[in-house]
N, C-alpha and C positions, 0 to 999 in steps of 0.2 A: 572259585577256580577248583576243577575238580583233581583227584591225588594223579592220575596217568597225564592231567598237561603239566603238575607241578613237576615231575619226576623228569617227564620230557627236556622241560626249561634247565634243571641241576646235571642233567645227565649232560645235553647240549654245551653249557657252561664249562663241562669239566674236559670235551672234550674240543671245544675251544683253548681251552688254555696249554694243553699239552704240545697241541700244534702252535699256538704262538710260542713255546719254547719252555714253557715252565716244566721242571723235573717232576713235580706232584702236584695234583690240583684236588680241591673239593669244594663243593657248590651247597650249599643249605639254603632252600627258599622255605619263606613262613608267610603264611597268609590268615591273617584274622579278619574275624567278623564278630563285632560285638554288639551288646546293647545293653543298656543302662539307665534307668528309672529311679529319681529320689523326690519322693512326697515329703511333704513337713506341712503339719495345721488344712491336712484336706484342702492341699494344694501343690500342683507340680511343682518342683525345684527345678529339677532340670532332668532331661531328658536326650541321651547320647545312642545315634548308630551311628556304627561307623566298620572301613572292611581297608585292610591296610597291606600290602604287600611287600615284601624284603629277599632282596637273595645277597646273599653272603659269599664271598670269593676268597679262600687263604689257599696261597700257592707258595713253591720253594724252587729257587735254584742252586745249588750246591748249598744247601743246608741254610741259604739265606729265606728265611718267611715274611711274608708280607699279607696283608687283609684287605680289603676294602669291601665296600657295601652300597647297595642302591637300593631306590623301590623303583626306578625303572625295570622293567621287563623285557625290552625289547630287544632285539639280539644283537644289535648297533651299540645299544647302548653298554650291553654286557659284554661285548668286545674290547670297550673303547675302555670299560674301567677293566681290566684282565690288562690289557697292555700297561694301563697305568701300574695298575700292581707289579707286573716283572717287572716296569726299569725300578721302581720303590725299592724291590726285594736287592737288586741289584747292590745298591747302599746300604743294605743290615748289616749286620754282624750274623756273622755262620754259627750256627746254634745246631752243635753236635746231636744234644735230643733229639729236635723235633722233627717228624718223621709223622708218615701214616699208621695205625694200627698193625700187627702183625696180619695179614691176609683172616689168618687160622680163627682170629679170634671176630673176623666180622659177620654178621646175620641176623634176621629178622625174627624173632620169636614165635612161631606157627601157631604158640597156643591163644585159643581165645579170653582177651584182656578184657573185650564191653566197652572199649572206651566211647563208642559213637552211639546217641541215645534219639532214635529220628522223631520221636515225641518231641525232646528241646526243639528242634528246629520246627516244628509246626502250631507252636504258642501263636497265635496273633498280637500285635502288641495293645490292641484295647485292653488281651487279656492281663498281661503283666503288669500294664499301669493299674490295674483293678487287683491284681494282688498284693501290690504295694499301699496300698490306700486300704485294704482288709486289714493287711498288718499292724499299720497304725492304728484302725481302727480298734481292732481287738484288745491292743497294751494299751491303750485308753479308756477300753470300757471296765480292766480288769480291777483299777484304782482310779477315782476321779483327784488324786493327787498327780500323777504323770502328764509329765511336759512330753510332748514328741518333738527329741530330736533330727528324724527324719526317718524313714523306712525306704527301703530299696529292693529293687529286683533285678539282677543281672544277667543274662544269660550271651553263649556266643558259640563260635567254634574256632578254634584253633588244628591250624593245618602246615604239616611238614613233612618236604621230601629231601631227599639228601643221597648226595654224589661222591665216589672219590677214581681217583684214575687206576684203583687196585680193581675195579669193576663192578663195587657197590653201587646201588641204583633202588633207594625203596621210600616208599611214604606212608604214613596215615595221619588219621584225624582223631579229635577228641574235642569231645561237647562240655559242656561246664554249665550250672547253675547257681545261681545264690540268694537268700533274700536274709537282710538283717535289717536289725532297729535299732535306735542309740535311744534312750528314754532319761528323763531328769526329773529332779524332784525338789522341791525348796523345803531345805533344813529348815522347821519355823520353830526352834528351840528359844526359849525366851532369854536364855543364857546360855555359855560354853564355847566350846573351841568352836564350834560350828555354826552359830548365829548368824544369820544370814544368808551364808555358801547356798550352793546349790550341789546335790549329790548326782552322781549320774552314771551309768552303766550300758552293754551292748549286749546283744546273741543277737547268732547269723547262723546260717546251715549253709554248706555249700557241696553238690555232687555232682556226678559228671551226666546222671542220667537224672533229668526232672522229678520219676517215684521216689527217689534216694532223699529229696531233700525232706526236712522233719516236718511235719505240720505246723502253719501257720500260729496255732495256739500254743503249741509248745514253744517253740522263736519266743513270742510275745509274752510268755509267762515266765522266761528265764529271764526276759529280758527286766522284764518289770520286777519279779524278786530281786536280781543282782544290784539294781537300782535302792529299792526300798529298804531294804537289808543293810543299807549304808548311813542312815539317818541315824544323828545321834553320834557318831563317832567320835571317839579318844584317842590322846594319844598314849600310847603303853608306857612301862615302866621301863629302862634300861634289863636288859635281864640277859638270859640265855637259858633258851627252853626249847621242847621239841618240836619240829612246825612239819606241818603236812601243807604240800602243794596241792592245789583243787588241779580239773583238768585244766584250766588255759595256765595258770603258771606253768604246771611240770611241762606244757610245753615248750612254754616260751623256755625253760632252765637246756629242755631237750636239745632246742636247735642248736643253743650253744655249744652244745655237745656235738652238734652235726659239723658245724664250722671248724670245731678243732679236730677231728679227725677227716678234714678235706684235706685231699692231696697235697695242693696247691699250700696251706698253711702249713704240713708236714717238711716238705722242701726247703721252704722259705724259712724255717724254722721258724715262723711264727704264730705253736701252738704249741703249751705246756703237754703235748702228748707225743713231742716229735721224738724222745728217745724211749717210749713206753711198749712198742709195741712185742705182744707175747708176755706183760707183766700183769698185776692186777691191778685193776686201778677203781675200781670201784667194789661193793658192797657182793658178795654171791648170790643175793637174790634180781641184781639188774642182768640182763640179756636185752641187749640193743641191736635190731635189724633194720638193713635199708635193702626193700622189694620190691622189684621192679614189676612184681609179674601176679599183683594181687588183681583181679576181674573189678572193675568198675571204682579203683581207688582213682584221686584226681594226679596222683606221681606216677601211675602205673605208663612202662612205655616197651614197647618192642625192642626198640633198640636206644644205645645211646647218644649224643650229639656228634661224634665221630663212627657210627655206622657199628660199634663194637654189639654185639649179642646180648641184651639182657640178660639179668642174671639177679638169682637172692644173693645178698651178700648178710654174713653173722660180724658183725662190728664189735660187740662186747659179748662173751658166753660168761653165766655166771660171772661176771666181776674182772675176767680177762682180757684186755685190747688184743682183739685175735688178726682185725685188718683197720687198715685207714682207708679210705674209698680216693678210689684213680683212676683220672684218664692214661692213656697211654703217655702220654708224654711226661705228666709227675709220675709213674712208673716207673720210665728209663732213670728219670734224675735220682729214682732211688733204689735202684737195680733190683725192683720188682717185678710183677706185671700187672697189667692192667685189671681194676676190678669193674669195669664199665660204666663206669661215673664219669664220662666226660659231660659237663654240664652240669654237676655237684648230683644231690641225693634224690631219690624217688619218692617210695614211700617209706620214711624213717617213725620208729617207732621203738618204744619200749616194750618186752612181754609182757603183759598180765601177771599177778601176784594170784595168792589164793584169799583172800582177806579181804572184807569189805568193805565200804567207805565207812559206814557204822560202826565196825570192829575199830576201824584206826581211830576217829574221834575217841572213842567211847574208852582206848586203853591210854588216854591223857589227861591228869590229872591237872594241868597245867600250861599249856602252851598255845599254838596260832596255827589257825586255818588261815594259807597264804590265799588271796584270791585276786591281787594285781599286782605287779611289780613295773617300775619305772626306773628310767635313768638308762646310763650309757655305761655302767658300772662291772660290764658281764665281760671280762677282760681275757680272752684264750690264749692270752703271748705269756701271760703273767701264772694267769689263774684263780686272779684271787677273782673275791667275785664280793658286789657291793651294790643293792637297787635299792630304790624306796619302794613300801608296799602297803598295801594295804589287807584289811581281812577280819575276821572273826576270832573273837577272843572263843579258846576253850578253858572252862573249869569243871570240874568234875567230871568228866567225858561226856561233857555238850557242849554245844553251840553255844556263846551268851549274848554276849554283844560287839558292836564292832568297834573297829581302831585303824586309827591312819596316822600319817605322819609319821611313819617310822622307817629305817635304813636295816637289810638281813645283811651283816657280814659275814663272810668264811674265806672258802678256798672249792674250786671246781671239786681237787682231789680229797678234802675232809669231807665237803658236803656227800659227792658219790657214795663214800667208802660209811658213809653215817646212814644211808636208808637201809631201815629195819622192816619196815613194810612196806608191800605194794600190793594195790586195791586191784580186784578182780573186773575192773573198767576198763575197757579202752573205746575212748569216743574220739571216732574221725569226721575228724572238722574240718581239716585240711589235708597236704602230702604229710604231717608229722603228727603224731600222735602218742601220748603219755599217759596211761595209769596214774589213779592221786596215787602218791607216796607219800610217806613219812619218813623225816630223818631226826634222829633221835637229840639234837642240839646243835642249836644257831643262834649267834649272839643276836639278837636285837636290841638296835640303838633309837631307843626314844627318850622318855625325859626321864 
């Protein structure tokens, strides 16, 4: 469906509702198109297209709001759920908040983002299923130790227009790619903690425009190092020493970060950062941004899920919580205004450091390269923070061997306010992205 009938149908939508009676209406339709390809042992696994349509209906009468949603389209139908929604809203509870955006602060961003790449749509899919089975191939030929846990290639387009009765009316689109590997390895250690197990690890590239994604050899050789690199594994000594996050930790530490400055857990108060903000709460070398307006990132959008204007926003400066990101509506509930975050973060991100990833190894004489963490243990109501991880031991300021079976305890606010380094990296893998860091002591609980 192309963006002038989507626009058509939300526009239509919104100004059905206003004449059935509703005091505010907005219409968001989404329509995907996807596909999806996983080989395992130079063989297809499974193989998905598929194109799915959704329009969304939140209306208010006297401050009462109500939702509802279909994937029918037809204008019978979206009549017929719009009437259902008034009497619904009728029965709320009158919710002072909520409301449309202020007028002032709605529009489309003019500058050009890239998010539509006409290369992805013109892949054939012989081709993809033949990229995926490359992938395999390659992290297969690079160790004749690796098991292939499957190789994949995704691609699609994601498409949205969006209505409200203040006389917003805009859409576009954005393409996406991916291709990742899961690879294993069998520990054949004749003794040790690991006899028997099997180790195993991933790398994926994913961009909005098919040039963007990394070369199939690179995928295949990170994936296949992150795997091999694991054989042999210990578990550490209880201790507390200083650990550098690789890129996909300090992500994953990242988003947490992202969750507890969203609106919505600000409000609710359930984020240890809800009475922090204008204080410092981390280290003065972190500066954390969420940007909506970066050319060809996969967060990058015009506008945001309520029609509000893109916009940069600075989250952390030096070490200061300077905004929490907001819809309009956790806005009101917090007599601010909106930072155009309805629909949470874009592109979130840490700055860049001046230091390298060699420089931070190489000044520990004793500590852990984190390179997974697990568990449910990353707690933003509380703070404290508790995962099991894995990763490489450092001694002397190298690499030596690795270790698992171990628990990083702390706290959100000691760990932030503890990173002394941050590596001149930033690898986008996804909408978030993190510099390795080092912070300079974390208990680790092993034996």
């Amino acid at each position: 469906m192309n963006i002038d009938k989507m626009k058509e149908i939300a526009d239509k939508a919104v100004k059905i509702a206003i004449a059935e009676g509703a005091e505010t209406a907005e219409a968001s339709l989404i329509s995907n198109s996807q596909f999806s390809v996983t080989v395992r042992n130079e063989k297809t696994e499974s193989l998905t297209e598929s194109v799915s349509n959704r329009i969304g209906i939140t209306l208010s009468s006297d401050k009462r709001k109500s939702s509802a949603t279909s994937s029918d389209l037809s204008e019978s139908s979206i009549r017929q759920l719009i009437r259902e929604a008034i009497e619904l809203s009728r029965v709320m509870d009158r919710d002072e908040y909520f409301g449309l955006p202020d007028k002032n602060d709605l529009g489309m961003v003019k500058a050009e983002l890239d998010l539509f790449d006409i290369e992805s749509i013109s892949v054939p899919t012989e081709k993809k299923v033949a990229a995926a089975f490359e992938l395999e191939r390659i992290a297969k030929g690079i160790d004749e130790r690796i098991i292939s846990d499957g190789a994949s290639y995704s691609s699609g387009i994601y498409s949205s227009s969006y209505a409200n009765s203040l006389g917003f009316c805009e859409g576009y689109q954005q393409t996406f790619n991916s291709i990742d590997i899961s690879c294993a390895v069998e520990d054949l250690q004749q003794e040790g903690e690991n006899k028997g197990k099997k180790q195993s690890s991933y790398w994926f590239s994913s961009s909005v425009s098919l040039a963007g994604l990394a070369h199939p050899e690179e995928v295949a050789s990170r994936a296949v190092e992150r795997t091999l690199r694991k054989l042999g594994a210990v578990k550490p000594e209880t201790c507390e020493v200083p650990v550098v996050f690789d890129p996909v930790t300090a992500r994953s530490f990242l988003s947490s970060i992202a969750s507890a400055v969203n609106g919505g857990n600000i409000y609710k108060r359930t984020s240890y950062l809800a009475d922090m903000k204008d204080e410092r709460i981390s280290s003065p070398l972190v500066t954390i941004i969420d940007d909506p307006l970066m050319p060809g990132r996969l967060g990058s959008m015009p506008y945001d899920s309520e029609g509000v204007k893109a916009r940069k926003n600075t989250v952390v400066e030096k070490g200061v919580l300077l905004s929490w990101l907001l819809s309009s509506y956790q806005a009101r509930k917090l007599s601010l205004k909106t930072t155009g975050n309805a629909g949470g973060i874009s592109n979130f991100y840490m700055e860049k450091g001046d230091s390298s990833v060699e420089e931070i190894i190489s000044s520990i004489d004793n500590g852990l390269f984190l390179t997974s963490m697990s568990g449910p243990g990353a707690n933003i109501s509380s703070g404290d923070f508790s995962q099991g991880g894995q990763g490489i031991w450092i001694n002397n300021g190298e690499l030596t061997y690795p270790v698992n079976e171990f628990t990083i305890t702390g706290s959100f606010s000691r760990m932030l306010s503890g990173i002394v380094m941050v590596a001149d990296d930033l690898e986008w893998m996804t909408s978030i992205a993190s510099p390795v860091f080092k912070i300079d002591n974390i208990t680790i609980s092993g034996k």
